[in-house]
VEXTOR-87265 format. One record per residue (C-alpha): residue in three letters; residue number from 1; x, y, z; chain. Coordinates in steps of 0.001 Angstrom, whole numbers, plus 500000, padded with zeros to 6 digits. Example, Ala and Ser with C-alpha at 12.3 -4.5 7.8 and 13.67 -1.06 7.14 Angstrom:
<atoms>
+-------+--------+--------+--------+--------+-------+
| setor | torvex |     xx |     yy |     zz | selum |
+-------+--------+--------+--------+--------+-------+
|   ALA |      1 | 512300 | 495500 | 507800 |     A |
|   SER |      2 | 513670 | 498940 | 507140 |     A |
+-------+--------+--------+--------+--------+-------+
</atoms>
This chain:
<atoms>
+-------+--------+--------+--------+--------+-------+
| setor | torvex |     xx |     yy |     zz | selum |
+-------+--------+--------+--------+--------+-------+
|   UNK |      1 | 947168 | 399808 | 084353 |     A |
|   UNK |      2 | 949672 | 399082 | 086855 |     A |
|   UNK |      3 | 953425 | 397848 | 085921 |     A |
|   UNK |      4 | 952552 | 394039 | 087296 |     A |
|   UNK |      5 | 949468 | 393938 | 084767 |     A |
|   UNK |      6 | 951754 | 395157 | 081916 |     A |
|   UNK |      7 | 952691 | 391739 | 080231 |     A |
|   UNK |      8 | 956758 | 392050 | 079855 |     A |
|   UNK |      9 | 958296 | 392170 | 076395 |     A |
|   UNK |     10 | 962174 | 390661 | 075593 |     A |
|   UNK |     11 | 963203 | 391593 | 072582 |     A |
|   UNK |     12 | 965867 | 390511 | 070646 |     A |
|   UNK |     13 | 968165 | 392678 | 068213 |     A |
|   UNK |     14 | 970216 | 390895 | 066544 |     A |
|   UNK |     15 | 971719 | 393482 | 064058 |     A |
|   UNK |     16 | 973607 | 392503 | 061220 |     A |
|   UNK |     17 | 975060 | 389450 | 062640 |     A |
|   UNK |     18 | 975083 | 386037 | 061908 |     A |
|   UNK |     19 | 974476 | 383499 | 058821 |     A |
|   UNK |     20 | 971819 | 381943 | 058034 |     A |
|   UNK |     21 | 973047 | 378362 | 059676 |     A |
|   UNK |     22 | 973911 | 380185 | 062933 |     A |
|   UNK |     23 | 970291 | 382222 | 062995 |     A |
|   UNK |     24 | 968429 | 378834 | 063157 |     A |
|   UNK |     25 | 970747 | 377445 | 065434 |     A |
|   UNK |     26 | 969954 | 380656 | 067775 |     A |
|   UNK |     27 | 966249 | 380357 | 067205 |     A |
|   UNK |     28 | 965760 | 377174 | 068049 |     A |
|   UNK |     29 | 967642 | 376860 | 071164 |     A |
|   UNK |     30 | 965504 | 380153 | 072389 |     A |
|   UNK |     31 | 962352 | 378266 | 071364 |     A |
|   UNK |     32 | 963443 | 375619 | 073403 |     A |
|   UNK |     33 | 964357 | 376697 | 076085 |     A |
|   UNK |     34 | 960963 | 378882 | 076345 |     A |
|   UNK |     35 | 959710 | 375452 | 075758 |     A |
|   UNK |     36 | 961458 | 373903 | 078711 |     A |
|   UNK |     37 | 960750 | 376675 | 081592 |     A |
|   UNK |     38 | 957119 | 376724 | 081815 |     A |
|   UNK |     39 | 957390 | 380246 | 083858 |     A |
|   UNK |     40 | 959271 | 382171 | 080297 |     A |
|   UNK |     41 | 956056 | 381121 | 078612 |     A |
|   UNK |     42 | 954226 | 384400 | 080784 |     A |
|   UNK |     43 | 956547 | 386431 | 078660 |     A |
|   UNK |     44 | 955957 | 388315 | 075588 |     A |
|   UNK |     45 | 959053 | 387204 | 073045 |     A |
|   UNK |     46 | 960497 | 388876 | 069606 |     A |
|   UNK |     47 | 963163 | 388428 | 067590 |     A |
|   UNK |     48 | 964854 | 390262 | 065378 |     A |
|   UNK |     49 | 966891 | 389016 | 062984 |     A |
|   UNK |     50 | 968522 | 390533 | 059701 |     A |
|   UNK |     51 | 966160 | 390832 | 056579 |     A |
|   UNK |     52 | 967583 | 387729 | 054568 |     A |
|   UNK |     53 | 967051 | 385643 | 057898 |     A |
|   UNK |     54 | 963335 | 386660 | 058152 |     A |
|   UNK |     55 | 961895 | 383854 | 056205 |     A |
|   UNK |     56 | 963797 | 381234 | 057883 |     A |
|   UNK |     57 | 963319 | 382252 | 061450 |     A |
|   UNK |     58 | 959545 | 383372 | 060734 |     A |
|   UNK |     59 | 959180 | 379636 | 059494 |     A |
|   UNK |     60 | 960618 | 378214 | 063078 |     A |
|   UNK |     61 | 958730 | 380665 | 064909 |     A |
|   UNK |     62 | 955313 | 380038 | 063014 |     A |
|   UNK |     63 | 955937 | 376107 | 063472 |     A |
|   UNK |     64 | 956465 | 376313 | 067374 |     A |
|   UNK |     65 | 953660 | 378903 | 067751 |     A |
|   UNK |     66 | 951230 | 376179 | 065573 |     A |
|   UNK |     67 | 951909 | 373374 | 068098 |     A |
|   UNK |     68 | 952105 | 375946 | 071683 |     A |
|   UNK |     69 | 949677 | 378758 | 070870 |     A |
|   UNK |     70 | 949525 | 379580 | 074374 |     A |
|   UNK |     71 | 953203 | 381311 | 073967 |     A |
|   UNK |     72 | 953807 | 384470 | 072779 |     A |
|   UNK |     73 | 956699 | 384358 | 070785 |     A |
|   UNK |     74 | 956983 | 386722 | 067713 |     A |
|   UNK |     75 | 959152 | 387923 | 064728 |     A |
|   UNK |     76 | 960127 | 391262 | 064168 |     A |
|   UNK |     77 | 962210 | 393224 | 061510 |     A |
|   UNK |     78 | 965299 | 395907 | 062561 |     A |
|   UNK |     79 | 963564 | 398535 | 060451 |     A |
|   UNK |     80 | 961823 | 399099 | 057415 |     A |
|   UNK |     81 | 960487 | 401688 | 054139 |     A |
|   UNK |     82 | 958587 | 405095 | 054529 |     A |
|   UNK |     83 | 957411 | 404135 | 051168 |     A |
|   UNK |     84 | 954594 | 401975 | 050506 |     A |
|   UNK |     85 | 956500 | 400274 | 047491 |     A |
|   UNK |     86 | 958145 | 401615 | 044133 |     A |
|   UNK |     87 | 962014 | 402567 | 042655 |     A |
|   UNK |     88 | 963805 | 402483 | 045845 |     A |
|   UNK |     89 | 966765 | 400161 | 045895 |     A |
|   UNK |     90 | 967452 | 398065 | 048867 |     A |
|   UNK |     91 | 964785 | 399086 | 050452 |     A |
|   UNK |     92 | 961885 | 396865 | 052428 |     A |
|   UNK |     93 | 958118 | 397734 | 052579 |     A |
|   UNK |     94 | 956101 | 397011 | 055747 |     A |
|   UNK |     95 | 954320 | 394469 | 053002 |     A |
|   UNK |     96 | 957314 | 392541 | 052613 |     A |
|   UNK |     97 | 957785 | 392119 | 056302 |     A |
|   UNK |     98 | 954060 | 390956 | 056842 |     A |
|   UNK |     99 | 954676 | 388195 | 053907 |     A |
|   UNK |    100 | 957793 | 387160 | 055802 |     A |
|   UNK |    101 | 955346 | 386635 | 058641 |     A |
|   UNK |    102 | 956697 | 390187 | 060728 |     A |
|   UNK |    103 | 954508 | 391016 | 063866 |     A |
|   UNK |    104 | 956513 | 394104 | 064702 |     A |
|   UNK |    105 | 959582 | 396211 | 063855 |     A |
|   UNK |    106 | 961743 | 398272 | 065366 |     A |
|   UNK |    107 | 961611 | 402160 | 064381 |     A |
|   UNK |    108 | 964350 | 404503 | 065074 |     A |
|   UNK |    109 | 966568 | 403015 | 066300 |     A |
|   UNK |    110 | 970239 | 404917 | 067261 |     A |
|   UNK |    111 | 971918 | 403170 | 065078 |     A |
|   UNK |    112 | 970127 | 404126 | 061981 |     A |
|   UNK |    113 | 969927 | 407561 | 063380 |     A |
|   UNK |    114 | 973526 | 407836 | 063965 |     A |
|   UNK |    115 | 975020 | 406382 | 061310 |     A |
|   UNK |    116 | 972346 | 406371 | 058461 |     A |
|   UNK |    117 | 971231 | 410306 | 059128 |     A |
|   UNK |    118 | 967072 | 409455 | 060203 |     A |
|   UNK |    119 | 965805 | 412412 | 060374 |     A |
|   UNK |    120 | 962916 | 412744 | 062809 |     A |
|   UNK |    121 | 960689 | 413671 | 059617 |     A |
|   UNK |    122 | 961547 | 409989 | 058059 |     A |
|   UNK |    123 | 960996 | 408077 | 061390 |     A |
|   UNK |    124 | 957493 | 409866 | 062000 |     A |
|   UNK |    125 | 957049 | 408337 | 058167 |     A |
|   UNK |    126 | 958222 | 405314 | 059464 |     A |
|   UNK |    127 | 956089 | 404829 | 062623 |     A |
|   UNK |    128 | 953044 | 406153 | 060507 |     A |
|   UNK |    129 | 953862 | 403263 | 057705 |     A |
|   UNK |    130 | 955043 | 400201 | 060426 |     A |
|   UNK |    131 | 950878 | 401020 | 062146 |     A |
|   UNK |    132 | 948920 | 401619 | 059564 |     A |
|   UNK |    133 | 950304 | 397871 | 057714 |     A |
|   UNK |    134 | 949747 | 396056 | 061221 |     A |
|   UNK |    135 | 953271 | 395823 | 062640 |     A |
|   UNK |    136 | 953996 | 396828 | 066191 |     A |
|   UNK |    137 | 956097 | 399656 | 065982 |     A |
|   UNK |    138 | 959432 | 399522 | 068853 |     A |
|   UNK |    139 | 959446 | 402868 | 068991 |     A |
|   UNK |    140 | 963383 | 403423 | 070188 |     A |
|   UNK |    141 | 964301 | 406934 | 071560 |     A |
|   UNK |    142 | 967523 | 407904 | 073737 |     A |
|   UNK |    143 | 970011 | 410181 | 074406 |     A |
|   UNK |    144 | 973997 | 410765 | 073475 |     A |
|   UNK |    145 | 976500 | 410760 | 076138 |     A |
|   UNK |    146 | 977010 | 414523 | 075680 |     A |
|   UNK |    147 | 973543 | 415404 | 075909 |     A |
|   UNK |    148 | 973304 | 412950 | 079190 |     A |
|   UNK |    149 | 976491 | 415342 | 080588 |     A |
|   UNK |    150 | 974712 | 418644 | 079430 |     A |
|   UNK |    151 | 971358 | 417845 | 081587 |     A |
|   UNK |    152 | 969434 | 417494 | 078249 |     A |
|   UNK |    153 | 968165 | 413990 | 078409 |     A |
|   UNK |    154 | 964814 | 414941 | 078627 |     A |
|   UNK |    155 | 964800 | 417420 | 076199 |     A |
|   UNK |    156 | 966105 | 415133 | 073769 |     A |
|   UNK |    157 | 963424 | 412675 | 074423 |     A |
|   UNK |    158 | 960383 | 415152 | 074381 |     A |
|   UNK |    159 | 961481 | 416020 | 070525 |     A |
|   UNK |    160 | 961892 | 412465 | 069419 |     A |
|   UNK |    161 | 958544 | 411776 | 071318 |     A |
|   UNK |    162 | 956877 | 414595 | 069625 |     A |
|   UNK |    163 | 956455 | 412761 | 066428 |     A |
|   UNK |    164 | 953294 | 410799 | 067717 |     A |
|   UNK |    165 | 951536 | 413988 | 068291 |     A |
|   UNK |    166 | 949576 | 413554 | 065004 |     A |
|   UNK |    167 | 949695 | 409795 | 064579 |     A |
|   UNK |    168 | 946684 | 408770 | 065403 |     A |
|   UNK |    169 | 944872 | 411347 | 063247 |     A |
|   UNK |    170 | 947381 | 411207 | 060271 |     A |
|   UNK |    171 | 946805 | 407469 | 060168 |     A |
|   UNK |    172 | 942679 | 408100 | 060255 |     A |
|   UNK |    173 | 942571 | 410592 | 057850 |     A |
|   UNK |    174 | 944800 | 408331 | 055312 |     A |
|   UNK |    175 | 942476 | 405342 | 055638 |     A |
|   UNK |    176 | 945029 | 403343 | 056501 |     A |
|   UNK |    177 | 943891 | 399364 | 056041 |     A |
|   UNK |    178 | 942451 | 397168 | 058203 |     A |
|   UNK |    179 | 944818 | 395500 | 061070 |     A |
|   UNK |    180 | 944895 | 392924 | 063599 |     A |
|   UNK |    181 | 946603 | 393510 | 066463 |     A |
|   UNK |    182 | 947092 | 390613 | 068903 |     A |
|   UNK |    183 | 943569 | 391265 | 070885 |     A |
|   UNK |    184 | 941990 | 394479 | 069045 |     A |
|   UNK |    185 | 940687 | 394491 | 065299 |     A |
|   UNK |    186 | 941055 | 397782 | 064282 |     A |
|   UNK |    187 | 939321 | 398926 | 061149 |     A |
|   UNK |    188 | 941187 | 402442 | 060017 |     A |
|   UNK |    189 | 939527 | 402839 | 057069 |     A |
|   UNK |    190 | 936451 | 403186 | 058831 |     A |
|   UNK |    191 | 937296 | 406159 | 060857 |     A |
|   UNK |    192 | 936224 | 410053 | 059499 |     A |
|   UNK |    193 | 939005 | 412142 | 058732 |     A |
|   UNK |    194 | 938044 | 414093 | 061806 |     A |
|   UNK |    195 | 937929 | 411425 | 064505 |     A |
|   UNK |    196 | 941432 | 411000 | 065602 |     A |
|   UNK |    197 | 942210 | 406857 | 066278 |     A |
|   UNK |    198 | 941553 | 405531 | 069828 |     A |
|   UNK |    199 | 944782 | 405594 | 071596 |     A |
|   UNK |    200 | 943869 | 402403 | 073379 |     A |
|   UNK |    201 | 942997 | 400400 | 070392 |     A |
|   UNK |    202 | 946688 | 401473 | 068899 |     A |
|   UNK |    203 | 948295 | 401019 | 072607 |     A |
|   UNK |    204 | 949149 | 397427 | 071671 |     A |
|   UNK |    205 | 950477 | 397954 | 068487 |     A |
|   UNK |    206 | 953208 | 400872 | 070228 |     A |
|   UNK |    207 | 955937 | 399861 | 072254 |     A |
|   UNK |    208 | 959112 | 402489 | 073645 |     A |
|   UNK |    209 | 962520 | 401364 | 074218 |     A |
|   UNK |    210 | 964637 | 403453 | 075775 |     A |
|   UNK |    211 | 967765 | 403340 | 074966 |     A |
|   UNK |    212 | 970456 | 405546 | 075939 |     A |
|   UNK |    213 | 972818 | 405836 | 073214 |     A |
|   UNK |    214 | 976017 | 405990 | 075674 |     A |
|   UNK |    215 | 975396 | 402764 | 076982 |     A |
|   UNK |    216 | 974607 | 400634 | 073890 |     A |
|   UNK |    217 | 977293 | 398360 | 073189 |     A |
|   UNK |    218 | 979902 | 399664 | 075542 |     A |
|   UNK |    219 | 979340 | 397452 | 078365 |     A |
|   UNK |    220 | 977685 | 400445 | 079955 |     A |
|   UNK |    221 | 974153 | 400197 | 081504 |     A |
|   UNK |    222 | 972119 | 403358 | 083649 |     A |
|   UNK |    223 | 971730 | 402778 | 086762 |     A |
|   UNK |    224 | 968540 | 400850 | 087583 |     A |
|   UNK |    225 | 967043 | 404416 | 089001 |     A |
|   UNK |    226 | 968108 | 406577 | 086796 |     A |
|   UNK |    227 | 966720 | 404358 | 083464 |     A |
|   UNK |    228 | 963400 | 404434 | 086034 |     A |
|   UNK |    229 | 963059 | 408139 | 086092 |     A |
|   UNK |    230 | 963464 | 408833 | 082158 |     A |
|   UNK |    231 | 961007 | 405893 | 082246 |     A |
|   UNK |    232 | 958253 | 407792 | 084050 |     A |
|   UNK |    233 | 959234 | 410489 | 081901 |     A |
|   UNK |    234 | 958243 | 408818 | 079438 |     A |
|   UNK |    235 | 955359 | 407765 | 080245 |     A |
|   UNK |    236 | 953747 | 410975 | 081464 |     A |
|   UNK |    237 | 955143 | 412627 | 078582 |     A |
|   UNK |    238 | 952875 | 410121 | 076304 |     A |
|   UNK |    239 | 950262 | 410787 | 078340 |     A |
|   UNK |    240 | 950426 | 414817 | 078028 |     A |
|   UNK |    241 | 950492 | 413756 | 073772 |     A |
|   UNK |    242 | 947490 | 411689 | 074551 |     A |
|   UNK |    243 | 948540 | 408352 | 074417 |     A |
|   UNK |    244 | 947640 | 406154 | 076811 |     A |
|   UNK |    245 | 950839 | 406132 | 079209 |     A |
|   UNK |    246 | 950109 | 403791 | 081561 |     A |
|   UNK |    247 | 948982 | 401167 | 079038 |     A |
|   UNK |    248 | 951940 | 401261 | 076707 |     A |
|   UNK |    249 | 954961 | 399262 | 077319 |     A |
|   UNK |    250 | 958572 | 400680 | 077924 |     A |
|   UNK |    251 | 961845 | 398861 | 077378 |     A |
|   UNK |    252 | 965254 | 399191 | 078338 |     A |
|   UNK |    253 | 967859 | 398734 | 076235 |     A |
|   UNK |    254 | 971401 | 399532 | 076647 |     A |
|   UNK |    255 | 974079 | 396683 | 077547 |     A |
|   UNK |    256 | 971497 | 394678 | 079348 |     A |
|   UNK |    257 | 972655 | 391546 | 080241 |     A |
|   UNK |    258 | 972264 | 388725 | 082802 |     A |
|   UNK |    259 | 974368 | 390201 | 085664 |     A |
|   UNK |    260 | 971964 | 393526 | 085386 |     A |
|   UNK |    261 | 968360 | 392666 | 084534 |     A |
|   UNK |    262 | 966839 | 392206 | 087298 |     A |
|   UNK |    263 | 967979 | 395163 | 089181 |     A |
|   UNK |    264 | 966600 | 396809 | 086220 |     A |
|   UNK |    265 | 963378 | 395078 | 086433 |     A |
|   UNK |    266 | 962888 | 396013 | 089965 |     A |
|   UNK |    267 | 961812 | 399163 | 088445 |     A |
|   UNK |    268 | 958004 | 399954 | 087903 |     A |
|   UNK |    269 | 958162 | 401557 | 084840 |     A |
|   UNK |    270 | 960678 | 399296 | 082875 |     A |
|   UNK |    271 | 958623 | 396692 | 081370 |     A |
|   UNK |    272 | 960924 | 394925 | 079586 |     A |
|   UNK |    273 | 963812 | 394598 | 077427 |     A |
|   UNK |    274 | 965173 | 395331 | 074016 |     A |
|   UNK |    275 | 968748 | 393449 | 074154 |     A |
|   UNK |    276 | 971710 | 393650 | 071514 |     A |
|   UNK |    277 | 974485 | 391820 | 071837 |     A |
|   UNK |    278 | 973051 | 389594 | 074649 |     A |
|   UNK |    279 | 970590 | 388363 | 072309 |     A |
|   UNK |    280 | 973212 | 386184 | 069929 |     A |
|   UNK |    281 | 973407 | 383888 | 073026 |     A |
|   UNK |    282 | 970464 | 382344 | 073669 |     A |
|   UNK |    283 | 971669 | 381358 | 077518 |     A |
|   UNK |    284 | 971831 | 384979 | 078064 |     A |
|   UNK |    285 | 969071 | 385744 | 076344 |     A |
|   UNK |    286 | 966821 | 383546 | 077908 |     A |
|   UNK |    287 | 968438 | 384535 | 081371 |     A |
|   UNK |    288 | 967404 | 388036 | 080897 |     A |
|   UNK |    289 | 963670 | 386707 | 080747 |     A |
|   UNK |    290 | 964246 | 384806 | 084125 |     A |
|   UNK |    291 | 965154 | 388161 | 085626 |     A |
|   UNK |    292 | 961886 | 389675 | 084017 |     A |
|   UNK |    293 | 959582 | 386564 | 086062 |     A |
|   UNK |    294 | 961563 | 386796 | 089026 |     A |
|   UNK |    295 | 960733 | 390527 | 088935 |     A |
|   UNK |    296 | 959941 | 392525 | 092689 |     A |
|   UNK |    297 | 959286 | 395934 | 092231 |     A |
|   UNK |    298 | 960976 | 398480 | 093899 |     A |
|   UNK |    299 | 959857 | 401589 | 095927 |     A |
|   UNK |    300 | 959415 | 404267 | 092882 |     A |
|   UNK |    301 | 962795 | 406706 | 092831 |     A |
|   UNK |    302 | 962518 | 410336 | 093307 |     A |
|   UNK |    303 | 963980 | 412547 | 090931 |     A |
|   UNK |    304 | 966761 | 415193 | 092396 |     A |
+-------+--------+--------+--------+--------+-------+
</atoms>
């Protein structure tokens, strides 16, 4: 699969922002302006609002995808439970999210790593729970400023990536249940506990973001080459823990914005975009998508 026939993915994180007024207002001018720009609707769309705005915006989103199934426009949740359900206050099962009408979820992410202490143990939990319910996992791995200075970026990467070594076969030998994902049926139960899940049948239901942890929400973005070769990075590196690399989409996410999308999406191996603060405008927002259709790629960047 090349990087043109990779459908492109803008995400929306909108953190722990907003009220419940202002989250509809947001939704529905995205919606409509997807609905007004006939060349967005080639995108792949998700938002992600705060837990007590799921219901609301999963309603909008549900209504507008009932009239215009053709568009791809889908709700997603900022993180979730490693455990199934039970005594654990404040807390939010991957069941809860699919009531709420969740497609995906984002797993991982710096900020719970950074300021709530995930371990890479409770994220592999994570990732294993978000799949085996249904939800696309946004799988979000990155490196701090220090380790960026130090040379280490892809050593950081390889041990957050390490965690989908035994994925696939941990999530066949649970019997996880039955899921849909948006164009395979995959039946988990059904596998023996010694045939490890097809990695192409689970490609759609993984997505990376990259995010580099300097660069989110200090204005700072990586250069469009240098987010390219920790891209490709990626991507061999998933296919050396056999996933299938060149199927699976990778985002960028750190300070992306209008002015620098689409130098970023010049790049063959950045598929999209998981955007922050950009996303609580929904002119910027939807801006960011024009830069993913207007997208020419590049000649690929050699590493030094």
């Amino acid at each position: 699969m090349t990087a043109l026939s990779r459908r492109r993915l803008i995400a929306g994180n909108w953190k722990m922002n907003g009220t419940l007024r202002g989250a509809a207002q947001l939704c529905a001018a995205v919606l409509e302006g997807i609905g007004h720009r006939e060349e967005l609707q080639t995108l792949d769309w998700l938002m992600c609002p705060p837990y007590v705005h799921l219901q609301i915006i999963g309603e909008m989103i549900h209504a507008s995808q009932t009239k215009h199934p053709e568009r791809s426009i889908r709700l997603g949740a900022q993180d979730l439970s490693a455990a199934k359900d039970g005594a654990f206050t404040g807390e939010v099962s991957a069941e809860m999210l699919l009531d709420c009408a969740c497609k995906a979820v984002l797993v991982g992410h710096s900020e719970r790593r950074q300021y709530f202490a995930e371990s890479e143990v409770l994220i592999a939990q994570k990732l294993k729970r978000a799949i085996g319910a249904g939800l696309q996992a946004v799988f979000c791995v990155g490196e701090s400023e220090q380790a960026r200075l130090q040379g280490q970026t892809e050593a950081v990467i390889t041990n957050q990536l390490e965690v989908l070594a035994n994925l696939r076969l941990e999530l066949s030998e649970d019997g996880s249940p039955t899921f849909e994902s948006d164009t395979t049926h995959v039946a988990l139960h059904k596998l023996g506990s010694n045939q490890a899940l097809s990695g192409q049948a689970l490609a759609s239901q993984l997505v990376i973001a990259y995010e580099p942890v300097w660069a989110i929400g200090t204005g700072k973005s990586a250069k469009p080459e240098d987010a390219q070769l920790v891209h490709a990075f990626i991507r061999q590196r998933l296919n050396q823990l056999n996933w299938p690399g060149s199927s699976i989409r990778i985002l960028y996410g750190g300070s992306v914005n209008a002015a620098n999308a689409q130098a970023l999406f010049t790049m063959p191996d950045i598929d999209g975009a998981l955007v922050g603060g950009a996303a609580l405008q929904a002119t910027n927002f939807l801006a960011i998508g024009e830069a993913a259709v207007q997208r020419i790629i590049a000649p690929v960047p050699k590493g030094n």
